[in-house]
C-alpha positions as CSV (number, residue, x, y, z in Angstrom):
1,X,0.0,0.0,0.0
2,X,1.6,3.6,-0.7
3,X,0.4,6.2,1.6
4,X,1.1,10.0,0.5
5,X,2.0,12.2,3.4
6,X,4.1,16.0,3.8
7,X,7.3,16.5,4.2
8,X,7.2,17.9,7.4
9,X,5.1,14.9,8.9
10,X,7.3,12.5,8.1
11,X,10.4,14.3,9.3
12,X,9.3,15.0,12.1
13,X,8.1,11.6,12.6
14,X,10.7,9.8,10.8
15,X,12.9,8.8,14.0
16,X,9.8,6.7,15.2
17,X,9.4,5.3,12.4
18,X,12.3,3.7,11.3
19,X,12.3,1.9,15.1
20,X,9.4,-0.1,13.4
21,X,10.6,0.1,9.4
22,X,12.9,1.2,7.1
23,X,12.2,4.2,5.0
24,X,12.4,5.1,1.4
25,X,12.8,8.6,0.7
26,X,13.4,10.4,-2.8
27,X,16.2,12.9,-2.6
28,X,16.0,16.8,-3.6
29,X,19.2,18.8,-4.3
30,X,23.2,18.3,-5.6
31,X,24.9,17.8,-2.9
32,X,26.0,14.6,-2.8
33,X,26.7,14.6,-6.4
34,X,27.9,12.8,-7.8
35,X,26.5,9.7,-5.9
36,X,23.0,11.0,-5.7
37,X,21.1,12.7,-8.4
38,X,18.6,15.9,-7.9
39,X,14.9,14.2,-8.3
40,X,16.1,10.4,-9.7
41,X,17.9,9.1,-6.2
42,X,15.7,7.3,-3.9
43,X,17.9,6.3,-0.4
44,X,16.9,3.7,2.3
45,X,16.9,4.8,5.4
46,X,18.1,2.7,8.9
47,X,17.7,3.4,11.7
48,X,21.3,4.4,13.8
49,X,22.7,1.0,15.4
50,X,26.0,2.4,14.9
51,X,27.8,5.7,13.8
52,X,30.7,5.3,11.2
53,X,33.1,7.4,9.4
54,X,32.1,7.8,5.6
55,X,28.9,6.4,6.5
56,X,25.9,8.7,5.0
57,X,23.2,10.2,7.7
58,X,20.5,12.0,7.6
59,X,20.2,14.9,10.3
60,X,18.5,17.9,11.5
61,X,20.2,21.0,11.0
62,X,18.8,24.2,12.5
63,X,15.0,23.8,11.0
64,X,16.0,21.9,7.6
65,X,16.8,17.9,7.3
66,X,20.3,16.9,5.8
67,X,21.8,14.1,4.1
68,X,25.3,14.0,4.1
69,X,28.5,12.0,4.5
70,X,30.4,11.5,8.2
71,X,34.0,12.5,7.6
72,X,35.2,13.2,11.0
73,X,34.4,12.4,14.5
74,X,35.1,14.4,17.1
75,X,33.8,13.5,20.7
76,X,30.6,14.1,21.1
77,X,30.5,16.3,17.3
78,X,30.3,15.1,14.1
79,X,31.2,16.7,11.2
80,X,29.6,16.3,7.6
81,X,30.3,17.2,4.4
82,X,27.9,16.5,1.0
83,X,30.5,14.8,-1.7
84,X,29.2,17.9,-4.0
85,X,29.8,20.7,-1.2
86,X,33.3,22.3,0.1
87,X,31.8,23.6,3.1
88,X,31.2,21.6,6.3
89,X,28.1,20.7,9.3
90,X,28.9,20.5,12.8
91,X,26.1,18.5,14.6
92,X,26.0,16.0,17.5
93,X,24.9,12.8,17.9
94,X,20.9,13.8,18.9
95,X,20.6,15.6,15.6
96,X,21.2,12.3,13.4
97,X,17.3,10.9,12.4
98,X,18.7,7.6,10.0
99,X,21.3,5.9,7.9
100,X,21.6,5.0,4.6
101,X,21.9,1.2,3.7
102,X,21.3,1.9,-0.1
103,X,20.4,3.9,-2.4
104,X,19.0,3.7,-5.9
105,X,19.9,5.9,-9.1
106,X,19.2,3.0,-12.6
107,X,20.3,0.3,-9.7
108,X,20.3,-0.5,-6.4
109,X,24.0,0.1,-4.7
110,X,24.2,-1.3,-1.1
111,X,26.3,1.4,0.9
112,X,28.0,-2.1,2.9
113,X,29.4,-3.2,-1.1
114,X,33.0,-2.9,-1.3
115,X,32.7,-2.1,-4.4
116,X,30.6,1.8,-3.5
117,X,33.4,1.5,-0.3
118,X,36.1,1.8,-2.7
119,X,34.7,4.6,-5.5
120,X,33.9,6.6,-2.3
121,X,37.3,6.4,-1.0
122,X,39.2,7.0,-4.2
123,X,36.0,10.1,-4.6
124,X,37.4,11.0,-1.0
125,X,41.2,11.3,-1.9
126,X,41.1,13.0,-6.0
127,X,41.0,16.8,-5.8
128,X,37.7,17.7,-6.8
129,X,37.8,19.0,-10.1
130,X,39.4,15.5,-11.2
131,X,36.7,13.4,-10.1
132,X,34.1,15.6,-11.0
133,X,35.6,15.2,-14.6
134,X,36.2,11.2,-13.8
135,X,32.8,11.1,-13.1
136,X,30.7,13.0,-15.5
137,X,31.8,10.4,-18.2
């Protein structure tokens, strides 16, 4: 059965839910180009047994939801970065809502593959305007 419901219900909800279920959200915006696409990228969302560097969260930050990639851990803050953006987030561990097991552009990739482990590492360690040109093809 698919159920329609608002944005802002389901965020605000969405911690709840995924106690009982995982979640399938469609994502908006570039900022985890080149991994997720604007509109086509539909993630699966866990809930948080564990938090992990280059793992991908979703979070609350100030009044707006987030999905973004763990690159550092730092005590009791976390600091995120979308594989599209140069700038950083700085939130802590009560702000994170889910975690993404997989995600689906033409196919399904599981984020656990070590396949998707290694093209986000090699993403990780090319200067930007090399893998943006890497992966464009």
């Amino acid at each position: 059965m698919k159920m329609e419901v608002s944005n802002a219900l389901l965020f605000s909800e969405l911690k709840t839910i995924l106690k009982e279920k995982d979640v399938i959200i469609r994502i908006k915006g570039n900022s985890m180009w080149p991994f997720f696409k604007n509109g086509k990228t539909s993630v699966y969302l866990h809930q948080i047994d564990f938090i992990k560097k280059y793992e991908i969260y979703l979070f609350k930050l100030n009044d707006t939801y987030v999905l973004h990639r763990l690159i550092k851990i730092k005590k009791d803050k976390l600091i995120f970065k979308g594989d599209g953006n140069n700038s950083t987030e700085l939130v802590t561990k009560d702000d994170l809502i889910g975690r993404v097991v997989s995600y689906q552009n033409k196919k399904n990739i599981n984020a656990k593959s070590k396949f998707y482990k290694l093209r986000v590492r090699l993403y990780l360690l090319c200067p930007r305007r090399i893998t943006i040109k890497l992966f464009k093809r």
